[in-house]
N, C-alpha and C positions, 0 to 999 in steps of 0.2 A: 504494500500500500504506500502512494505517495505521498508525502507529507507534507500540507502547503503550511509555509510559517505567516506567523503575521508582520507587517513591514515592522520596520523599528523605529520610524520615525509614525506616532500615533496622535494625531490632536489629542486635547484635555477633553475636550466634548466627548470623543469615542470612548476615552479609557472611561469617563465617569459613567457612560450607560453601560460599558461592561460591568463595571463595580455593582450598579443597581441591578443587576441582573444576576447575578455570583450571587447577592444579598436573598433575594428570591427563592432561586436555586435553595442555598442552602435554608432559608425557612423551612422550604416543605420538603427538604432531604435530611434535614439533621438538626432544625433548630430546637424540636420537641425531644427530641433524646438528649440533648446538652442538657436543656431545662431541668430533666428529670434527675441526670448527674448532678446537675447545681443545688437541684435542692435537699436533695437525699446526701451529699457530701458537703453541705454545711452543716450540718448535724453533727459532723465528727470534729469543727473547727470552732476554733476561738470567736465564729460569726453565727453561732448557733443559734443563737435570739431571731436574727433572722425567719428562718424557717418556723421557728416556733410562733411567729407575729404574722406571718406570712399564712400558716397553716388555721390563726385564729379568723384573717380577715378573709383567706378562700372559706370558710362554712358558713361567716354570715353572707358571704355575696354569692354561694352553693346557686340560689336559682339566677340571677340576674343573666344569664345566655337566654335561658327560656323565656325571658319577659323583654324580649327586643337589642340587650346587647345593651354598649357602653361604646359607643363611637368616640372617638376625640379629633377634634377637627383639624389640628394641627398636625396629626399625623396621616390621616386622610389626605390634606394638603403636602406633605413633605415632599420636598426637591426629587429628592430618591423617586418616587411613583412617574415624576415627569421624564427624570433622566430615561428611565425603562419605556416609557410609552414612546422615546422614540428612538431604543432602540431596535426596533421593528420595522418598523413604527406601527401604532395602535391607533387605531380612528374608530369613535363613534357616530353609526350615521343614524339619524331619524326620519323617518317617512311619517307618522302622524305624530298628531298629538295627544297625551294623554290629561285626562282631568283629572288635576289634585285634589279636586275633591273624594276622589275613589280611593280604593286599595285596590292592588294591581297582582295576580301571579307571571311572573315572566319567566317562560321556558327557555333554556339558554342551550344553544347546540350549535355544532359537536362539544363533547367534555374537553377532547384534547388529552394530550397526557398531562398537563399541570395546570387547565382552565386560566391559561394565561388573558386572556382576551376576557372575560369574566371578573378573575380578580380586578386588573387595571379598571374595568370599566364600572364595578359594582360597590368595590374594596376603599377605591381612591377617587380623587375629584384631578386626577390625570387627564382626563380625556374629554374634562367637563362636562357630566350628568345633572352637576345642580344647574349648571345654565341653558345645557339644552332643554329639560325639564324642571323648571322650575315648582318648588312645591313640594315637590315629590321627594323621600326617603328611603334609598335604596339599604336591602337586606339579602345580603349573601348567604346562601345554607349550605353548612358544611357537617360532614361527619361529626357524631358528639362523641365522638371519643376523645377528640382533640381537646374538646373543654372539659375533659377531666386531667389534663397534662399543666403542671403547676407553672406560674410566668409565661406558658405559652399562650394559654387561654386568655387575658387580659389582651394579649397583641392580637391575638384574633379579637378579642371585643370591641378595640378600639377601631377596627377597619369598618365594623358595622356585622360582622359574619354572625351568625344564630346558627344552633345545632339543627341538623335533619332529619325532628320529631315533628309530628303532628303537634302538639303544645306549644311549640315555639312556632311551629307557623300561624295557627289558628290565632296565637295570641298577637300576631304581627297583624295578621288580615281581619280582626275586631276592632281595632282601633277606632275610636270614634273619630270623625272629620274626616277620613281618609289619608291620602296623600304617601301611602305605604307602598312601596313596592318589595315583595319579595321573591329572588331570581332562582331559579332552582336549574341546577345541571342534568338535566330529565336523566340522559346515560349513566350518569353517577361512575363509579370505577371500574364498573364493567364495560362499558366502552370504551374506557381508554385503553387495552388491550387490544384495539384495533383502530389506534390514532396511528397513523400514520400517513404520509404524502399522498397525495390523491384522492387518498380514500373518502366516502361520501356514504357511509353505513351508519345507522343514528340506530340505534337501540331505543327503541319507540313502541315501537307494535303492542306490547302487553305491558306499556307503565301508563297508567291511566291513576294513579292515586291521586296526584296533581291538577287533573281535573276534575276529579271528585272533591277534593280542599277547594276550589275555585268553587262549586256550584256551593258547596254549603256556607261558604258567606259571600254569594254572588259577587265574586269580585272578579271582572274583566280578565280572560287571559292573554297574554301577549307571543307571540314567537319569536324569538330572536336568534339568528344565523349568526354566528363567526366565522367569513371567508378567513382561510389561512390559519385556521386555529389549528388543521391537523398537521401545516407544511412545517411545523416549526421543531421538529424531533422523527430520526427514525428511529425504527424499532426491529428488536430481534424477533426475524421469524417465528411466529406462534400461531402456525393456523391450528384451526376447529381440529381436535382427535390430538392431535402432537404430545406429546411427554410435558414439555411446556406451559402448552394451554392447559391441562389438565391438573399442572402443579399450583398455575397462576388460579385454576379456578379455587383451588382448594384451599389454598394462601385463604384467598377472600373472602372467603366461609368462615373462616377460622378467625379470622384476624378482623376482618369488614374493611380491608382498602385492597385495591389490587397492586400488583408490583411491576408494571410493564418493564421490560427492560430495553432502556431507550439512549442514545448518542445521536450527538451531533457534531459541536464542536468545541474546542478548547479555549483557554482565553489567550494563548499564546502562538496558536496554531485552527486552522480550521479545517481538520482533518477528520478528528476524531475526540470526543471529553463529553463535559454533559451541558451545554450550555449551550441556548435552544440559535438555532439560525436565525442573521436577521432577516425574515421573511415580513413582508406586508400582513399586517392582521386589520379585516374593516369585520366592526359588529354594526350588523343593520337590524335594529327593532321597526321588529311591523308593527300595524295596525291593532288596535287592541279587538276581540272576540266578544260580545257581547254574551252575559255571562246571568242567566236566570238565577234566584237563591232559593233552595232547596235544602231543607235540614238534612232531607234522609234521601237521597235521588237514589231511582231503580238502577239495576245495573244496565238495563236500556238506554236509559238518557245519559248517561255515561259514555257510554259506547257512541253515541251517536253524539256527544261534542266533542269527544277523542278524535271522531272523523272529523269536523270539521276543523279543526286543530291542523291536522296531518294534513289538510287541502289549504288550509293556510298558512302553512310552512312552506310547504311543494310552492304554490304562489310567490312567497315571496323569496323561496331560493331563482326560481326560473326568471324572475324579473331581474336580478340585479345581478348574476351570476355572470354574465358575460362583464357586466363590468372589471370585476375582480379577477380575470384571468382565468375562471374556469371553463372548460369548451361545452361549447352550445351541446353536444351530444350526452356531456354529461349529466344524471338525474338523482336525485338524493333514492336511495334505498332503505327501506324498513326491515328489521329484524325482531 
């Protein structure tokens, strides 16, 4: 394999979206195992109060993931989230508009291997979501096993993220006034086992839970497309049947995240490391779904705004698809 290096002479601008990017990288590769070291190993040191002050003030704040999170603006804001948004670069596009007076579920697709296009767009005010929509309070759903990992949980609160239980959604999309949006990665981790280049396979067909949370507090659902979310990592072969996929399914059962095993490129070479391409990422939100309230809907009426979901998806991939470089021949696939 040949090994391209990177020039030596780098602007400031480059190096710094590489650094916000490494930064990334390792949150969700290792920032949650350090945490767990940090706090279980000041226990043994002279900073042992610590942990102990730390361990009083995680059980009175135990539910606060559940009840909407703990956003901090200033980190939402931080330079870091800008540098990375154009290291890609990352663009959010809008096709309508959404009423703040509502709460909103937004389906957000492909997952990607790290929902880079997600994070940036739901996490951070990088790519500016308060001013395209103004009003509006976006809420990222992520795995809750993360908000049981001590100092990591707090940096996931401050981004806006809430755990991937019904409780925390329900209590996002009751809000009185409205003005809520919460995104959810319909694929979840099992899709990311088949993020890679080209690929246009959405793990869809049978997760309908999300639109059953939508009809019981009639809140609007949205579809949202990430071109480019899959170009940004490849992956080691793991087709359906393989040794692989079969380990990866079983990781995921086990554990509840999956483990793709994914390269790209290095920060000193672009060969080969884990550190995504800089590829183009546009997220386009469509049109919001008009969305009846139903405490208990049949498994009929389910079914049948799941369809319209999935025709409204198909829609807005086929409209704007040739813009972003994908070919006309190409069509989104359901599994």
């Amino acid at each position: 394999m040949k090994v391209e290096f990177a020039p030596l002479s780098i602007p400031l601008e480059r190096r710094l979206q590489t650094a916000s990017v490494v930064h990334w990288v390792f949150s969700f590769l290792g920032l949650a195992q350090c945490c767990i070291v940090l706090f279980i190993g000041l226990f043994f040191t002279r900073f042992w109060l610590v942990s102990v002050l730390y361990t009083t003030w995680w059980l009175l704040d135990w539910d606060m993931p559940s009840k909407g999170g703990r956003r901090i603006h200033c980190i939402r804001n931080s330079v870091i989230w800008r540098h990375m948004r154009d290291y890609f670069p990352v663009t959010l596009v809008k096709t309508a508009e959404l009423d703040p007076s509502k709460n909103y579920v937004v389906g957000f697709h492909p997952h990607g291997v790290l929902v880079a296009g997600a994070f940036l767009n739901f996490c951070t005010e990088a790519t500016g979501f308060s001013q395209l929509f103004p009003g509006l309070t976006p809420h990222m759903m992520m795995l809750t096993l993360w908000f049981r990992v001590p100092f990591f949980r707090d940096y996931l609160l401050s981004g806006g993220l809430v755990p991937s239980d019904k409780d925390s959604a329900s209590y996002v999309l009751r809000r009185w006034g409205g003005g809520n949006v919460l995104a959810i990665a319909v694929g979840g981790a099992q899709e990311a086992l088949d993020a890679r280049p080209g690929a246009f396979t959405l793990l869809l067909k049978n997760r309908k839970g999300f639109v059953r949370l939508a009809m019981e507090h009639g809140a609007p659902l949205v579809p949202v497309f990430s071109f480019g979310e899959n170009e940004l990592f490849d992956q080691v072969d793991n087709p359906k049947g393989s040794w692989l996929r079969r380990t990866q399914h079983r990781l995921q059962q086990i554990m509840g995240i999956s483990l793709p095993l994914f390269h790209a490129r290095g920060m000193f070479q672009y060969s080969f490391g884990l550190l995504p391409y800089r590829r183009p990422i546009f997220t386009v939100v469509g049109k919001p779904i008009k969305v009846e309230k139903k405490h208990n809907p049949s498994q009929e009426e389910v079914d049948r705004l799941h369809q319209t979901y999935i025709e409204e998806l198909c829609k807005l991939f086929e409209e704007h698809k040739t813009k972003y470089s994908v070919p006309e021949d190409r069509h989104l696939e359901f599994i």
